[in-house]
NUKOLDO-523206 format. One record per residue: residue in three letters; x, z, y of N, C-alpha, C in turn. Coordinates in pm, whole numbers, padded with zeros to 5 digits, always signed. Layout:
ALAXZYXZYXZY
...
// end
This chain:
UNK-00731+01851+01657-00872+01832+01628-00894+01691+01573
UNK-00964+01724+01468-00966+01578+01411-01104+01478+01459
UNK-01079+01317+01465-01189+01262+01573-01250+01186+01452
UNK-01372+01170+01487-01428+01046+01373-01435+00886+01488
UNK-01369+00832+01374-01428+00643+01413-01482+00574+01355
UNK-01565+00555+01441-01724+00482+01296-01661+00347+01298
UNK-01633+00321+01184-01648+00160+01188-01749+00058+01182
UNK-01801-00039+01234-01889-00104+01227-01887-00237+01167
UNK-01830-00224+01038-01838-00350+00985-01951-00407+00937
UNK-02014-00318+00874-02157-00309+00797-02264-00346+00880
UNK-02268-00282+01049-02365-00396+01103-02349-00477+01132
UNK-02202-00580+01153-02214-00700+01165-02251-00794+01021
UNK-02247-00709+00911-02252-00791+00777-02408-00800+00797
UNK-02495-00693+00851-02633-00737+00853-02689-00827+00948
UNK-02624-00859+01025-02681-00899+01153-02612-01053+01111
UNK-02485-01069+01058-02495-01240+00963-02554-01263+00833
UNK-02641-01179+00815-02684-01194+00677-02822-01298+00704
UNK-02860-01255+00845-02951-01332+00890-02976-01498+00975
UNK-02830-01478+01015-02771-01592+01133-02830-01555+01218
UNK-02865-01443+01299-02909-01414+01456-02858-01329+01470
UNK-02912-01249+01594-02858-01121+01688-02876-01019+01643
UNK-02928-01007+01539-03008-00859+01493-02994-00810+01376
UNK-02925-00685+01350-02905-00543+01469-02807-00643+01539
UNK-02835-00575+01705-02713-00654+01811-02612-00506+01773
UNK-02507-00559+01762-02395-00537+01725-02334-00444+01820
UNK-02330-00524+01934-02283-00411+02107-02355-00305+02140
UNK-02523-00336+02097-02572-00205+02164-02601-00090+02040
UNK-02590-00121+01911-02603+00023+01829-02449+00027+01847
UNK-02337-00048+01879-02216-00022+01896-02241+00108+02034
UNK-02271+00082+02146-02291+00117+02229-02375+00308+02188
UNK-02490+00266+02099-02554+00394+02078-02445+00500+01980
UNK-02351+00461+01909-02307+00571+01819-02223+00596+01905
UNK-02162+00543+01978-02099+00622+02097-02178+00734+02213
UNK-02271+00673+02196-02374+00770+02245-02403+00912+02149
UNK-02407+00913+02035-02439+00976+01918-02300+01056+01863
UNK-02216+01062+01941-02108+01121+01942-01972+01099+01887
UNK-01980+00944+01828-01846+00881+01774-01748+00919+01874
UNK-01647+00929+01829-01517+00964+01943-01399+00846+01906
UNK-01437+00751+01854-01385+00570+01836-01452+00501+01750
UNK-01443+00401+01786-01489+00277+01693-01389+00183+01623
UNK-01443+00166+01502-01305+00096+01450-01377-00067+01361
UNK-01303-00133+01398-01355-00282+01353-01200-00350+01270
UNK-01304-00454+01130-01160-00465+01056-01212-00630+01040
UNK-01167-00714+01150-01165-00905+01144-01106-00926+01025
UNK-01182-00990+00938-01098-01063+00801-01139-01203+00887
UNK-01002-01357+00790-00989-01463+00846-01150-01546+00812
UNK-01184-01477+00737-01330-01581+00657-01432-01508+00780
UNK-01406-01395+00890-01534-01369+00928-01681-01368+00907
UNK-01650-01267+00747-01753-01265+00683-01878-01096+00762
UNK-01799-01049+00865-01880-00943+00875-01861-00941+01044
UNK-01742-00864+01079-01702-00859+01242-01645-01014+01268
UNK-01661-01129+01392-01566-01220+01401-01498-01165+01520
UNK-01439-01277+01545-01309-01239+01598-01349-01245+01784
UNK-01464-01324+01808-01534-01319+01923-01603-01180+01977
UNK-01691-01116+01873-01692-00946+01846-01616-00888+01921
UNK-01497-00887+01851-01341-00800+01891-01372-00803+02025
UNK-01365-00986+02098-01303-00959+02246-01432-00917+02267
UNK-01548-00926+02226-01691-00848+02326-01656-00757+02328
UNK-01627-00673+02191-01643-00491+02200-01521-00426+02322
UNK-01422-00481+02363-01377-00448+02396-01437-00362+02583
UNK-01510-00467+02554-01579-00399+02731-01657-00287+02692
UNK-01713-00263+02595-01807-00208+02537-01738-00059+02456
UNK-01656-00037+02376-01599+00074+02298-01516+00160+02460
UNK-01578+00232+02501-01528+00352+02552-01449+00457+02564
UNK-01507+00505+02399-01379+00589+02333-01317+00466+02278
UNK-01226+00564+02148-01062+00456+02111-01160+00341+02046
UNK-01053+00281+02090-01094+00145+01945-00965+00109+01901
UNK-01001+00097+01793-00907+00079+01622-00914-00065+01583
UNK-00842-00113+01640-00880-00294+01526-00788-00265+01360
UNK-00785-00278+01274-00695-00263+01138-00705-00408+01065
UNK-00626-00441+01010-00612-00559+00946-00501-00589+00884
UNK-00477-00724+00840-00334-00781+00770-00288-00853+00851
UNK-00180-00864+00910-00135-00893+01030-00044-01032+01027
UNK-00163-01100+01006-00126-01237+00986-00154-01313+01118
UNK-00063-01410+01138-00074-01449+01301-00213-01431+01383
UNK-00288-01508+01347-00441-01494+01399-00469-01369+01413
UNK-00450-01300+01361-00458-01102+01349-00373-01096+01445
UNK-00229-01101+01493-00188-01068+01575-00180-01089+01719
UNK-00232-01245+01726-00265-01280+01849-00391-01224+01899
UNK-00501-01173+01832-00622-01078+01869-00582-00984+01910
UNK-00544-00933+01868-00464-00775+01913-00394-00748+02029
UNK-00276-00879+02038-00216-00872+02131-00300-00918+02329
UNK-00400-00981+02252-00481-01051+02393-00589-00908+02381
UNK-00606-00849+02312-00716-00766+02327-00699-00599+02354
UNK-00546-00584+02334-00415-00471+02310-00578-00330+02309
UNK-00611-00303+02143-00667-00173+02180-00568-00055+02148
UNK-00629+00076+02149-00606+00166+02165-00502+00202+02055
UNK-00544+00173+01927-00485+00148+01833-00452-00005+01713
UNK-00391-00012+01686-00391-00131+01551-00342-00022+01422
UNK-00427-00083+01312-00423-00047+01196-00345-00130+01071
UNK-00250-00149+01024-00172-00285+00943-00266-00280+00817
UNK-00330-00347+00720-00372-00319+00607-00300-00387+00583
UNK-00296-00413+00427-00182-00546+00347-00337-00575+00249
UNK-00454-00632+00317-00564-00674+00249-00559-00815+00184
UNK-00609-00858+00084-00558-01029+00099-00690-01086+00177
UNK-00663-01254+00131-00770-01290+00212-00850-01321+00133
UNK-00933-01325+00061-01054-01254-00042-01046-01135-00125
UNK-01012-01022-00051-01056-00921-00103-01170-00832-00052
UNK-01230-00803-00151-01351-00766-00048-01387-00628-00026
UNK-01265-00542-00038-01247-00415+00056-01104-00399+00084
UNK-01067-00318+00161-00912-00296+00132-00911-00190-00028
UNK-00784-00201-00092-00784-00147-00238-00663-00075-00223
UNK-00549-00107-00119-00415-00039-00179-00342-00015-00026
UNK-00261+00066-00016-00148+00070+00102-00068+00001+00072
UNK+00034+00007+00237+00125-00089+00195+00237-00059+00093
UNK+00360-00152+00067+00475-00064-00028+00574-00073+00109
UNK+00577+00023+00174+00634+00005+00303+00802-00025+00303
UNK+00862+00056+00151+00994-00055+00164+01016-00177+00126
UNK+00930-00246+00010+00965-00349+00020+00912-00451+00101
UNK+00834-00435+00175+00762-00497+00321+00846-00442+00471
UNK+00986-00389+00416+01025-00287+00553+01066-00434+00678
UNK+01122-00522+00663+01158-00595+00735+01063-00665+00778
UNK+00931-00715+00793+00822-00755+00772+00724-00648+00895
UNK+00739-00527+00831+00656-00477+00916+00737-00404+01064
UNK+00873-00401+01021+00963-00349+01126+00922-00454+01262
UNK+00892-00557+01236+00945-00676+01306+00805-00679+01405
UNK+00700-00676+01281+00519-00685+01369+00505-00535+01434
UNK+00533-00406+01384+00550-00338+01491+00597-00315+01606
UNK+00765-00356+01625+00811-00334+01727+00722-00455+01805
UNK+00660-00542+01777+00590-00687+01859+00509-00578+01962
UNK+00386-00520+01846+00311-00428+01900+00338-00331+02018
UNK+00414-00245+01984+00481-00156+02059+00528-00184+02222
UNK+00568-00297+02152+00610-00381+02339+00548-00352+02373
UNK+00412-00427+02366+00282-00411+02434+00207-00301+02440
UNK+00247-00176+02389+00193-00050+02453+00040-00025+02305
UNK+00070-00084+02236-00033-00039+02084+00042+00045+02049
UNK-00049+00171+02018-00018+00262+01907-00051+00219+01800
UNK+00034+00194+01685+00046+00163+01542+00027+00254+01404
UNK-00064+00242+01351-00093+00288+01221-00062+00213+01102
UNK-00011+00259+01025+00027+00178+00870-00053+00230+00762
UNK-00150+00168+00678-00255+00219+00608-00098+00245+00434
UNK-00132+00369+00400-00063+00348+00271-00144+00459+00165
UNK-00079+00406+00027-00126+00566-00065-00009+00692-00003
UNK-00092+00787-00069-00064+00932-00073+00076+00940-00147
UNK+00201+00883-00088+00333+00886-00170+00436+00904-00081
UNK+00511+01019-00119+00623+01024-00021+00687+00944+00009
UNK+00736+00869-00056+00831+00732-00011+00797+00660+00043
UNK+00658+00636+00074+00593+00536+00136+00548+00606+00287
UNK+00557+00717+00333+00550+00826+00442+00671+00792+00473
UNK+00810+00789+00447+00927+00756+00474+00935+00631+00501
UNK+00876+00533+00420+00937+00410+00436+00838+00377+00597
UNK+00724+00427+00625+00625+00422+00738+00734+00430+00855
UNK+00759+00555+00853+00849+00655+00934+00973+00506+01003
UNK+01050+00446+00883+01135+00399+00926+01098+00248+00981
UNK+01006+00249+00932+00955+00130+01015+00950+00088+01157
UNK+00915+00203+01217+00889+00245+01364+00692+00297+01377
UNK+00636+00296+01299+00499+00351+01331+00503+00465+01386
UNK+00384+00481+01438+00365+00587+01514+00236+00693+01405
UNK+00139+00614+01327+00092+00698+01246+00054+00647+01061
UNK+00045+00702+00987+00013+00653+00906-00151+00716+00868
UNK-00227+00591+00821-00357+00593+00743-00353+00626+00615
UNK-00415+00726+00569-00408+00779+00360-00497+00703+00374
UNK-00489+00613+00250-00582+00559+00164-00697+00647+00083
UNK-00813+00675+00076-00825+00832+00003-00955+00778-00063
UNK-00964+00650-00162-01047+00599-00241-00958+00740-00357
UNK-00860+00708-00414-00816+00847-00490-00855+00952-00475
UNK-00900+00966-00374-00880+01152-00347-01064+01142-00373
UNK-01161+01039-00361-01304+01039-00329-01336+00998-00471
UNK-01277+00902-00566-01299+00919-00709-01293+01071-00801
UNK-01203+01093-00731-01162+01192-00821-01198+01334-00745
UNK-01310+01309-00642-01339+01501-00605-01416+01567-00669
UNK-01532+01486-00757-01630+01534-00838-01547+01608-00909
UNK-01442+01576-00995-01407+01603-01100-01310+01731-01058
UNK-01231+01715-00999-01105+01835-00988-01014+01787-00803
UNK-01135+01885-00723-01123+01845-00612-00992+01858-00512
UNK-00891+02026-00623-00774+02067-00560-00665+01966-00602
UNK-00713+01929-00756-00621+01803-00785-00628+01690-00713
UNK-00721+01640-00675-00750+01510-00604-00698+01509-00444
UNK-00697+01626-00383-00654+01627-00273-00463+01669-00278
UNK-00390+01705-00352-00350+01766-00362-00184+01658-00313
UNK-00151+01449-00361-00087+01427-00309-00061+01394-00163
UNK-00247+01382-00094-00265+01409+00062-00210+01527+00151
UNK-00204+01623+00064-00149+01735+00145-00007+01720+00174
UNK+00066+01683+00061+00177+01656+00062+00258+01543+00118
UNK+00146+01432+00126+00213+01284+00202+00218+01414+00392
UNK+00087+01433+00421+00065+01451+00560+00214+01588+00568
UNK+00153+01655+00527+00316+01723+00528+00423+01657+00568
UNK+00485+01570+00449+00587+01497+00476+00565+01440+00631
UNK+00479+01365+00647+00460+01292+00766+00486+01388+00903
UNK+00423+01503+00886+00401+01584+01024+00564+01636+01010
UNK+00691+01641+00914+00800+01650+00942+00845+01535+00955
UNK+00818+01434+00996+00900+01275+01033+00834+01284+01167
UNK+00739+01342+01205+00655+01315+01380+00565+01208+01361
UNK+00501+01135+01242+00416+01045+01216+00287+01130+01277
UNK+00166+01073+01301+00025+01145+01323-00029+01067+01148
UNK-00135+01170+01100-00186+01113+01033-00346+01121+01054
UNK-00420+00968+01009-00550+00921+00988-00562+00919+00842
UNK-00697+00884+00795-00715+00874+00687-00871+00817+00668
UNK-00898+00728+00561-00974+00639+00523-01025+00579+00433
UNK-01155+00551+00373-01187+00447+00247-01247+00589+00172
UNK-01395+00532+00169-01470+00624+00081-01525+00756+00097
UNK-01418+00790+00208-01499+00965+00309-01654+00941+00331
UNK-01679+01037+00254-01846+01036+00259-01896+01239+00296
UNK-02027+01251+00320-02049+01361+00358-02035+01447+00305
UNK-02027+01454+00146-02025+01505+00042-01847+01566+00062
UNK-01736+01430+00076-01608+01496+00072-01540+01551+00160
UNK-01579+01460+00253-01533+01451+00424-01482+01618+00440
UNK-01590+01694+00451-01537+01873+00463-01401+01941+00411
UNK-01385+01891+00337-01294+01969+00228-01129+01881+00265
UNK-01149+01786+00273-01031+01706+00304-01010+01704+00472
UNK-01095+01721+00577-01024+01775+00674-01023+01928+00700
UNK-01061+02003+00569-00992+02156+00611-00857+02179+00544
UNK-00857+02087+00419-00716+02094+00383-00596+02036+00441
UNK-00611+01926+00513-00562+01825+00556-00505+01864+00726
UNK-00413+01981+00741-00451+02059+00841-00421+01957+01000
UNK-00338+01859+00961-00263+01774+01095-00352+01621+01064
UNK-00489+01640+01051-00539+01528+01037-00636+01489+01179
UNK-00539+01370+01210-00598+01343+01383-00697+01217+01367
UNK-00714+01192+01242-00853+01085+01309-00885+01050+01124
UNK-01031+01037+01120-01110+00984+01022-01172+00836+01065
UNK-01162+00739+00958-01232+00568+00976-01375+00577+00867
UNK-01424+00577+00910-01547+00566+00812-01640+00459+00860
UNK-01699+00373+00741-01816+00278+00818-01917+00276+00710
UNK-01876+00231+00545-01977+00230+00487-02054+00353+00417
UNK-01996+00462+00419-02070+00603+00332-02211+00572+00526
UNK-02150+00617+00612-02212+00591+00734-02355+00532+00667
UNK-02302+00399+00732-02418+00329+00709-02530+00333+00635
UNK-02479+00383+00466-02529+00388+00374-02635+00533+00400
UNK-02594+00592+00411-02609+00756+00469-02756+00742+00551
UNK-02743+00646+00676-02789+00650+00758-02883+00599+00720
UNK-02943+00518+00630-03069+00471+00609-03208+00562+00559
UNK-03145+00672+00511-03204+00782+00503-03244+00872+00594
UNK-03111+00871+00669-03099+00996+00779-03101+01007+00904
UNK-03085+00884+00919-03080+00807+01063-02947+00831+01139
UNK-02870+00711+01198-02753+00688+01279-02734+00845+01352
UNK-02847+00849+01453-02810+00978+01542-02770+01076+01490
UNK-02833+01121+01374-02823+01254+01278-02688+01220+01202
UNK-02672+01151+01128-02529+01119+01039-02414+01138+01113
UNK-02423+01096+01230-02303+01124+01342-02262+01268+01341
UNK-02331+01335+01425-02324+01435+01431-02267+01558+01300
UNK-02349+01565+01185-02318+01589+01072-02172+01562+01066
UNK-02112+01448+01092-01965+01404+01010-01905+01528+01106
UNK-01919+01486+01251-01844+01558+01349-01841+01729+01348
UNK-01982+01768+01246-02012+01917+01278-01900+01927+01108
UNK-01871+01841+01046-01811+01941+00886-01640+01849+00955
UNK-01617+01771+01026-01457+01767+01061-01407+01881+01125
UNK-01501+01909+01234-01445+02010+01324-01408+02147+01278
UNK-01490+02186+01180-01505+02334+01109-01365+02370+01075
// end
């Protein structure tokens, strides 16, 4: 069964847009868990331009269901994680002014690199996700890493559903495949909106968790938080 994790980057970008408390961050954190999120997922960049890194250790009393920290796992990234050990960690290979994540990792030529920050993880009892594109080799190179799941990137698969939706989904089927014969779990992320979300977890048959924060947000200004929730959860489950 596949779970949704709202990410909440977007209300901390509003709530510093102002320099105060508002939206407080913990308690609509607090309400979409109420509203039926089944994790929360938060992504600390070093400029703490949206979530900081003080956030992290608040939410932690606070996120109930899973929580997902994801990032580029650059020391400061890793010492959060490790003092805060959630449910999951997510690796992005984001830089540090980019202002979304854009790409997965190239998991072999990063294999020694990430072999090294996973097994760190692992000690400590994190389940590990490796964000990559929809490419077999890069499902393999995950695999040998030591992860436990990999994240599809699926800005590809969300450009391109208007247009030719069996085509666009079509190297996701095949990464998660690959993956569900290595014993990887797969997530998936970037750009799932209400519109695609359906179609990619009915095809997507071993898909154990969705990250979504900005279609959300965006969504929600119309529709309101409580209602948008629900919706994601009523077209994953189907």
């Amino acid at each position: 069964m596949t779970l949704l994790s709202v990410n909440v980057n977007k209300i901390a970008t509003l709530r510093n847009s102002r320099g105060s408390n508002f939206p407080d961050l913990l308690k609509v954190t607090k309400d979409i868990q109420d509203f039926g999120a089944e994790g929360i997922t938060i992504h600390p960049r070093p400029d703490e331009r949206h979530i900081k890194y003080s956030d992290a250790r608040l939410l932690k009393d606070i996120v109930i269901s899973e929580y997902n920290i994801e990032g580029n796992p650059i020391q400061k990234f890793i010492d959060l994680v490790l003092d805060i050990k959630p449910d999951q960690v997510t690796l992005v290979p984001d830089k540090i002014d980019s202002l979304t994540s854009n790409q997965g990792w190239d998991t072999i030529k990063n294999y020694k690199f990430l072999k090294s920050i996973i097994k760190k993880l692992k000690n400590h009892g994190i389940r590990t996700s490796v964000f990559i594109n929809p490419e077999i080799n890069m499902v393999e190179g995950a695999h040998s890493v030591g992860a436990d799941r990999i994240e599809l990137y699926t800005e590809p698969y969300a450009s391109k559903y208007g247009m030719d939706k069996n085509l666009a989904i079509k190297p996701y089927i095949e990464a998660s495949r690959k993956a569900q014969d290595l014993g990887l779990g797969v997530n998936a992320g970037h750009d799932l909106n209400l519109d695609n979300i359906e179609f990619f977890s009915k095809e997507i048959t071993n898909l154990l968790e969705v990250s979504i924060g900005h279609a959300i947000i965006c969504e929600s200004l119309y529709l309101g938080l409580e209602n948008v929730i629900p919706m994601y959860i009523g077209k994953i489950k189907k």
